[in-house]
C-alpha positions in Angstrom: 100.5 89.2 84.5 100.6 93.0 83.5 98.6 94.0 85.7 100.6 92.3 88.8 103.6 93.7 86.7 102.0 96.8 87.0 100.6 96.5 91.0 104.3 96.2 91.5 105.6 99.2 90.1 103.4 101.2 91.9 104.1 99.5 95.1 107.7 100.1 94.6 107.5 103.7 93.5 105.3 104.4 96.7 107.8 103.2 99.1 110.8 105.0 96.7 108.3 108.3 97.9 108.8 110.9 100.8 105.9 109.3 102.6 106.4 105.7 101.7 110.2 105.7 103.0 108.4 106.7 106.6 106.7 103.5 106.5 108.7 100.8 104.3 112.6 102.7 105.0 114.9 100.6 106.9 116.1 101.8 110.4 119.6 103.1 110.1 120.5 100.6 112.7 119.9 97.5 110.3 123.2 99.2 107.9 126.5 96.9 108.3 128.9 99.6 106.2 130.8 101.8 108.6 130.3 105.2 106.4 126.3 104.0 105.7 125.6 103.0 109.5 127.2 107.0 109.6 125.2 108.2 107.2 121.9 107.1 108.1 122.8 108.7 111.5 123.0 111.8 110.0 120.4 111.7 108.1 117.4 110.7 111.3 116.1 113.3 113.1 117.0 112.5 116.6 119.5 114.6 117.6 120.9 112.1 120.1 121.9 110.3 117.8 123.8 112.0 115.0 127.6 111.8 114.5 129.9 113.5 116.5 130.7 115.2 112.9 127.5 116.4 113.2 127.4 118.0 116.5 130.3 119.7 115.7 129.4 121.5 112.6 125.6 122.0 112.4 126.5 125.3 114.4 127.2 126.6 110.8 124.0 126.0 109.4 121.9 129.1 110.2 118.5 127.3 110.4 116.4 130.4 112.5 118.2 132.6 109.3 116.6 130.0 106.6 113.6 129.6 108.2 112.8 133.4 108.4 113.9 133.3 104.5 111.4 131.1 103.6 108.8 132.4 105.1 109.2 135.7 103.2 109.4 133.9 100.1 106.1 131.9 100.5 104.7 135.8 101.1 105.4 137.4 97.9 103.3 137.9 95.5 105.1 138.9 92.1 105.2 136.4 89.6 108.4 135.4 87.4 108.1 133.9 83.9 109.1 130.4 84.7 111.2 129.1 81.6 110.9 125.8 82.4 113.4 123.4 80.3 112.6 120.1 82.1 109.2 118.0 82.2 107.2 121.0 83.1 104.6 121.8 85.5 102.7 118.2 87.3 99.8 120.5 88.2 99.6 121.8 84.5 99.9 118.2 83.2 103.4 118.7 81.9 103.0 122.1 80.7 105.5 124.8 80.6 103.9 127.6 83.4 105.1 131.2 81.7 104.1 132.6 84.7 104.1 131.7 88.5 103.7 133.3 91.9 107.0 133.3 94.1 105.0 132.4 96.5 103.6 129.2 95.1 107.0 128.4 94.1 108.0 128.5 97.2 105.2 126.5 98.9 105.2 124.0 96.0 109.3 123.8 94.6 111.1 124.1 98.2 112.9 121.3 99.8 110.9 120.5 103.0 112.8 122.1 105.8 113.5 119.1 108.0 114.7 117.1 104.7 117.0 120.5 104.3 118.6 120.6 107.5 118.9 116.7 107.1 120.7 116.8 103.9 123.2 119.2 105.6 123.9 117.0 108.5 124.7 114.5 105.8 126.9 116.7 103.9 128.4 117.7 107.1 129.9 113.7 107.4 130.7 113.1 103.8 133.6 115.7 103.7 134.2 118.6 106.6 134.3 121.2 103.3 133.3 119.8 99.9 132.4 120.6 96.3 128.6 120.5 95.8 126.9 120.6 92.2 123.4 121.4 92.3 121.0 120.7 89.2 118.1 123.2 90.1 118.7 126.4 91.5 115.0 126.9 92.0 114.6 130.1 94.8 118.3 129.4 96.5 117.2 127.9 99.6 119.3 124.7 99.3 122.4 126.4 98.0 122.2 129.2 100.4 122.4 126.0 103.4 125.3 124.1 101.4 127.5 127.2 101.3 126.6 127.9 105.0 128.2 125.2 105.9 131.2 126.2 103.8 131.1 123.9 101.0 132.3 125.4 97.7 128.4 125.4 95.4 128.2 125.6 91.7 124.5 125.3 91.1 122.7 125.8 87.7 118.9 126.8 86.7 117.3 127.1 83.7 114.9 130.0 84.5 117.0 133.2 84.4 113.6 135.1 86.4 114.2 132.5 89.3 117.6 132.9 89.5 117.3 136.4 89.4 115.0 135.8 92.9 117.9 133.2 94.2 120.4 135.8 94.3 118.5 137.8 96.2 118.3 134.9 98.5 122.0 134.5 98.8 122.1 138.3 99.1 120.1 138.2 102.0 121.5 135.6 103.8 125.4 137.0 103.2 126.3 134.0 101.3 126.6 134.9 97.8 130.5 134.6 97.7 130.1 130.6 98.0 127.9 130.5 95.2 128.9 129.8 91.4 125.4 130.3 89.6 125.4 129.5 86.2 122.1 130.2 84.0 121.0 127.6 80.7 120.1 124.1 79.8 121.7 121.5 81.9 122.6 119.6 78.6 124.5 122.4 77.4 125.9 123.4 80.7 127.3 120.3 81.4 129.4 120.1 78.1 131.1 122.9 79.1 132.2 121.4 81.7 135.8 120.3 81.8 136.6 116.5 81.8 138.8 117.0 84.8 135.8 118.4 87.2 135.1 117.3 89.9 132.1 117.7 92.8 132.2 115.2 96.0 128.3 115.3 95.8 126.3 116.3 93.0 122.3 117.0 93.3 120.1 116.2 90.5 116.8 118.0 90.6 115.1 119.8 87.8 114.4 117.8 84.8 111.7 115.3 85.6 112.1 113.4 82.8 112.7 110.1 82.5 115.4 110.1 79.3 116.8 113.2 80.6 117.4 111.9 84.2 119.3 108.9 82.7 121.1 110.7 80.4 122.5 113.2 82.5 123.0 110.8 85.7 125.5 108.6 83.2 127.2 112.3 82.0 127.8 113.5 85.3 128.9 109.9 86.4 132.8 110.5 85.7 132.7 114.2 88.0 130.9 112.8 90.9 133.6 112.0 93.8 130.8 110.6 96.4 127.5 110.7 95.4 125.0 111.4 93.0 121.5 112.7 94.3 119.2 112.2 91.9 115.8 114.1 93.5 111.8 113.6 93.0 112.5 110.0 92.5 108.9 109.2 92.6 107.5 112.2 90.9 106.0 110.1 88.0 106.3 106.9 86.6 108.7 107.5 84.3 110.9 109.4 87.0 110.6 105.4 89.4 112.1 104.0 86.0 114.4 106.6 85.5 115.8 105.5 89.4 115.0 101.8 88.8 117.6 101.8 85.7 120.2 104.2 87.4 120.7 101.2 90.4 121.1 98.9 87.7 123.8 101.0 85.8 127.3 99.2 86.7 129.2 102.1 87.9 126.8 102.9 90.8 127.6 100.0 93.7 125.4 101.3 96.0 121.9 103.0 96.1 119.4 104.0 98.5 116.3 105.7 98.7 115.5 108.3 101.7 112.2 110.4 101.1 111.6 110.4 97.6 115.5 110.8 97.1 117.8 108.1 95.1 121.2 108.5 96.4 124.0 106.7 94.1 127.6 105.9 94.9 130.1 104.0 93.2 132.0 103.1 96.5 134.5 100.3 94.8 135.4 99.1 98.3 131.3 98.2 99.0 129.6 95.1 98.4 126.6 95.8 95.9 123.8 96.6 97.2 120.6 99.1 97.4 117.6 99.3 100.4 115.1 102.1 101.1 116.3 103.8 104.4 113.4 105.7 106.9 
């Protein structure tokens, strides 16, 4: 019995993964909810079939501009000292890395590109300009798209070296005015925060821990508007636990997975529900 137990954890957590959701995700058409049946639109790549919403406002999102970015970043060769206050390094075997190539960062920490310009087309239907909290600065790829597309970002890092190279980013790109970047643990960040804060979407990536994901996902629970991203939810056992509790949690209605990505809503006026979209 453990080991079926087991079998089936392992199952689940592969098709919870970036390449599992290719083959096990639900098509978008199967969704019956109006604003899900959107937002798997937006989220496919098929351009002929995204939301008019979409069409509309992906102009904003230089992608030749990130792209180019990128590519510089997975060319440099100084190293930071990563401070890492999460799970540490997979590849180390939960090690904290003191120090790390920007260019491994970069090929290793980035959010795929296509998942990147994805995300933003499903940004770009949840609210025309919104309020976006991100967990993880990492190199400033992903904030630097959000605030492109004129959503107000607060994002927060833990590795004052990295940060130092995601301004630089922003910088670069000409939108560092969007961009709130605050430095420290997330735990102590967060109870800083005011009780009256809100974000429409908030993005979770950074700690890797199982506790830690849980515990934060409930404290950010009250500011979340939308949805709560919670990222890497396959990373490691622990992490598929971490996600398997958060669906559980009564004040998240509805969740879905969508490459190795747990997205969590409270949406009141939704039957409860959670599937694996492709």
């Amino acid at each position: 019995m453990h080991d079926e137990k087991g079998i089936k954890a392992m199952w689940a957590r592969f098709c919870d993964s970036r390449p599992g959701s290719f083959v096990m995700g639900m098509s978008w058409r199967s969704l019956h909810s109006p604003t899900l049946f959107t937002w798997g639109r937006a989220l496919q790549p098929r351009r002929r079939h995204w939301p008019a919403e979409v069409l509309e406002r992906e102009a904003r999102l230089d992608k030749t501009a990130l792209r180019e970015v990128r590519a510089e970043l997975e060319k440099r060769g100084e190293t930071v000292r990563r401070l890492d206050l999460g799970a540490g390094s997979r590849s180390q075997g939960g090690e904290k890395v003191l120090e790390r190539k920007v260019s491994e960062l970069a090929k290793t920490s980035l959010t795929p590109q296509g998942d990147l310009e994805a995300l933003c087309r499903w940004l770009s239907v949840v609210r025309r300009r919104g309020a976006f909290l991100e967990l993880g600065t990492s190199l400033g790829v992903t904030s630097a798209a959000v605030a492109q597309l004129g959503w107000a970002v607060e994002t927060w890092e833990g590795c004052p070296e990295t940060l130092g190279v995601a301004r630089e980013v922003w910088q670069s790109l000409g939108v560092q005015g969007g961009i709130e970047a605050r430095q420290g643990d997330f735990r102590d960040l967060l109870k800083e925060v005011p009780s009256g804060a809100r974000w429409d979407v908030v993005y979770l990536d950074g700690l890797h821990d199982e506790h830690a994901t849980i515990q934060m996902a409930q404290a950010l629970a009250p500011h979340v508007e939308v949805c709560l991203v919670v990222d890497d939810i396959a990373w490691s056992t622990g992490m598929h636990r971490a996600w398997r509790a958060l669906q559980s949690a009564p004040e998240w209605r509805v969740s879905f997975s969508w490459r190795g990505r747990g997205f969590l809503l409270k949406a009141p006026h939704m039957a409860r529900q959670r599937f694996r979209l492709g």
